[in-house]
C-alpha distance (Angstrom), angle and dihedral (degrees) to the residues before:
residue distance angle dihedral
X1 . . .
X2 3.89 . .
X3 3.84 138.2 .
X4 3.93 150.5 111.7
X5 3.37 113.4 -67.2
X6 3.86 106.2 -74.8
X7 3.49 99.1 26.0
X8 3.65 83.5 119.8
X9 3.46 96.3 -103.5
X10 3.78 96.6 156.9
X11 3.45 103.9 39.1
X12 3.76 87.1 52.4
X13 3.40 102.2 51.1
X14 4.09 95.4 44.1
X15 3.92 86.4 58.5
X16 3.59 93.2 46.1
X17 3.68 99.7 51.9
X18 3.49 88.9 44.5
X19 3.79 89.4 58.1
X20 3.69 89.1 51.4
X21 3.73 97.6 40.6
X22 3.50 95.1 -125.6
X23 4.05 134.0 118.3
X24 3.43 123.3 -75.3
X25 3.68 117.6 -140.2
X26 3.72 120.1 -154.8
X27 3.76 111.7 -167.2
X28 3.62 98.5 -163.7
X29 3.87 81.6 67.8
X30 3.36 97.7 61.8
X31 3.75 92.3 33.0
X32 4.17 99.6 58.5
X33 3.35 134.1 68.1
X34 3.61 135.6 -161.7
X35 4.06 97.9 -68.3
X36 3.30 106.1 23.6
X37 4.06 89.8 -74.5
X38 3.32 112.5 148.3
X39 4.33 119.8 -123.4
X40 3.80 111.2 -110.4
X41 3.43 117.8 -97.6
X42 4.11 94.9 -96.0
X43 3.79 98.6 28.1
X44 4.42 75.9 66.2
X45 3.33 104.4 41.5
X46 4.19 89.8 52.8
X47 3.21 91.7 47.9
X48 3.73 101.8 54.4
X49 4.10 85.8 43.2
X50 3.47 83.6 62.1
X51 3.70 93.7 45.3
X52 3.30 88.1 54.3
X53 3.64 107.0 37.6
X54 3.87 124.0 104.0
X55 3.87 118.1 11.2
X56 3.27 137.9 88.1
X57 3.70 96.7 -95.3
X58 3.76 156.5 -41.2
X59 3.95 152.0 -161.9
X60 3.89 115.3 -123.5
X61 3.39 125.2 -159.9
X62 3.89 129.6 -155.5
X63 3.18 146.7 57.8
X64 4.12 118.6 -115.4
X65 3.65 99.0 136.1
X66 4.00 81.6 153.1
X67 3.86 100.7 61.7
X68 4.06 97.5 26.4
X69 4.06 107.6 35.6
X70 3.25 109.2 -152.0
X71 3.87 102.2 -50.5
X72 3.96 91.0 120.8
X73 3.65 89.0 41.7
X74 4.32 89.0 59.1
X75 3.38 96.3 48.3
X76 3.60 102.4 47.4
X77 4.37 118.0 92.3
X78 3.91 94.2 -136.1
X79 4.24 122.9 -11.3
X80 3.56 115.9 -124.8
X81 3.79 117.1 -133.3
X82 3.73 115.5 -158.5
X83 3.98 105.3 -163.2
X84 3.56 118.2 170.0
X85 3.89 124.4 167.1
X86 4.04 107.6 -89.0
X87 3.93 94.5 -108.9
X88 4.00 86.6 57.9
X89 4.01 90.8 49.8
X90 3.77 90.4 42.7
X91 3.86 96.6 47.5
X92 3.92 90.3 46.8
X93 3.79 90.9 49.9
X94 3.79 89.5 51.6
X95 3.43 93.6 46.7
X96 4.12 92.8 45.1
X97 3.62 90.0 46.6
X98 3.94 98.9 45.1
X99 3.89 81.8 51.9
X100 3.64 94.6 48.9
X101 3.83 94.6 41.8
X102 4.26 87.8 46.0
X103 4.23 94.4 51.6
X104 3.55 92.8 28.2
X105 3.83 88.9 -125.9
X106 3.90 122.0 -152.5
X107 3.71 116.4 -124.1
X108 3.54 125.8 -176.5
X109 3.74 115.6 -22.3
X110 4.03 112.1 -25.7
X111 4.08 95.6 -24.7
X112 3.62 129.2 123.7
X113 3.84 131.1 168.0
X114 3.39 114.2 -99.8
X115 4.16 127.3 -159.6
X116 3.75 93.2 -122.7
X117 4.42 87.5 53.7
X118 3.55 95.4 45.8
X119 3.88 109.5 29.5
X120 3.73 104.7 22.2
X121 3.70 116.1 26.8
X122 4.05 124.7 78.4
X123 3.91 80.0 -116.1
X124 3.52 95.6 68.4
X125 3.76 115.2 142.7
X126 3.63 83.8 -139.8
X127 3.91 101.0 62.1
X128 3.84 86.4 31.8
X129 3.98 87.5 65.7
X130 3.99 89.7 46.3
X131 3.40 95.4 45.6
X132 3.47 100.3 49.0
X133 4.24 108.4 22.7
X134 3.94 92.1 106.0
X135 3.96 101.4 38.2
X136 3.75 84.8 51.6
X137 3.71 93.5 46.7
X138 3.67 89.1 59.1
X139 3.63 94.8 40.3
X140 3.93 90.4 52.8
X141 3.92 92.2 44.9
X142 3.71 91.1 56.9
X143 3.99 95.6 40.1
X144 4.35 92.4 56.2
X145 3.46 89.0 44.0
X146 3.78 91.8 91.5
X147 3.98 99.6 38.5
X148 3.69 127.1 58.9
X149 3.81 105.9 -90.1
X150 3.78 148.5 162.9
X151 3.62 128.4 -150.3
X152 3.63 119.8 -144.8
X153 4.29 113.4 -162.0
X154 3.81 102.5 172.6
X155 3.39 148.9 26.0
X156 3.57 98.7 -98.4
X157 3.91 96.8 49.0
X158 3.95 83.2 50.5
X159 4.11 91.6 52.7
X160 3.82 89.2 46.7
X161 3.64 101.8 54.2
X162 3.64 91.7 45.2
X163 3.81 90.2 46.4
X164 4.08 82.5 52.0
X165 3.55 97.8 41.8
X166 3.89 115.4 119.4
C-alpha cells in the first residue's frame, strides 16, 4: 500500500488485512525509533524481512522506497495505490494530527506529535505533504509501472475494492 501522507494509507491497509485475515505491516513501525530517530538502514530492512517472513500473506503500508528499494515492492501480488486529490490528503492529515495532538496519541515506540513538529517547524508533516504531493505522484506512477498494481482515487473506489477483496 502506497500514497502521500494522509491518503489513508494505514487505515486502509489495517481493514484490508483484516478482511483477508492476514498481517498487517505498518512501516512506520519498523521505520521509528524512540524520538523520532530514524532505524539504520539494515537494522530496517531486517526487520521488515522478518515482518514479512513466513505466512501466508500480508498488506504493507508505506512508502520508503529510499531506505528499502523495492524489496517490498517484489514480493507483494499486486501494490495498492491510494491516490486521493491533495485537499482530501491534507484535510485527513489535519484531522489525524489535530486528533493525535488533542489525546496525545502514542506512535511507534515513545513518540507523539507535538504542536511545534507539526504546526510550527519547517518539518511539519503538513507542509511536507504540500510540498511534495505532486513530485511523489509522479515518482509513485513511474515506480508501479513495473509491478501489478491498482490505483485507488476516491473514496468510493477505496470502499469497493475492499468490499471485493478476497
Amino acid at each position: 500500500m502506497i500514497g502521500s501522507t494522509g491518503s489513508g494509507k494505514t487505515t486502509f491497509a489495517r481493514a484490508l488485512a483484516q478482511r483477508l485475515g492476514v498481517p498487517h505491516v505498518e512501516l512506520d513501525a519498523l521505520h521509528w525509533e524512540p524520538g523520532w530517530v530514524e532505524a539504520p538502514v539494515e537494522e530496517l530492512r531486517a526487520r521488515v524481512t522478518a515482518a514479512l517472513g513466513g505466512g501466508d500473506g500480508w498488506v504493507v503500508d508505506g512508502n520508503y522506497g529510499s531506505r528499502l528499494g523495492t524489496s517490498v515492492l517484489e514480493q507483494a501480488d499486486e501494490v495498492v495505490w491510494l491516490d486521493p486529490p491533495l485537499p482530501t490528503s491534507f484535510w485527513r492529515l489535519l484531522r489525524r494530527t489535530v486528533r493525535r495532538l488533542r489525546t496525545r496519541e502514542l506512535l511507534w515506540g515513545t513518540n507523539r506529535e507535538s504542536l511545534r513538529q507539526a504546526f510550527l517547524s519547517r518539518n511539519s508533516i503538513l507542509v511536507y505533504l504540500l510540498k511534495t504531493h505532486r513530485r511523489g505522484r509522479r515518482r509513485r506512477a513511474e515506480l508501479v509501472a513495473d509491478y501489478p498494481h491498482v490505483r485507488l482515487r476516491s473514496a468510493r473506489e477505496i470502499e469497493r475494492y475492499l468490499r471485493e477483496a478476497t
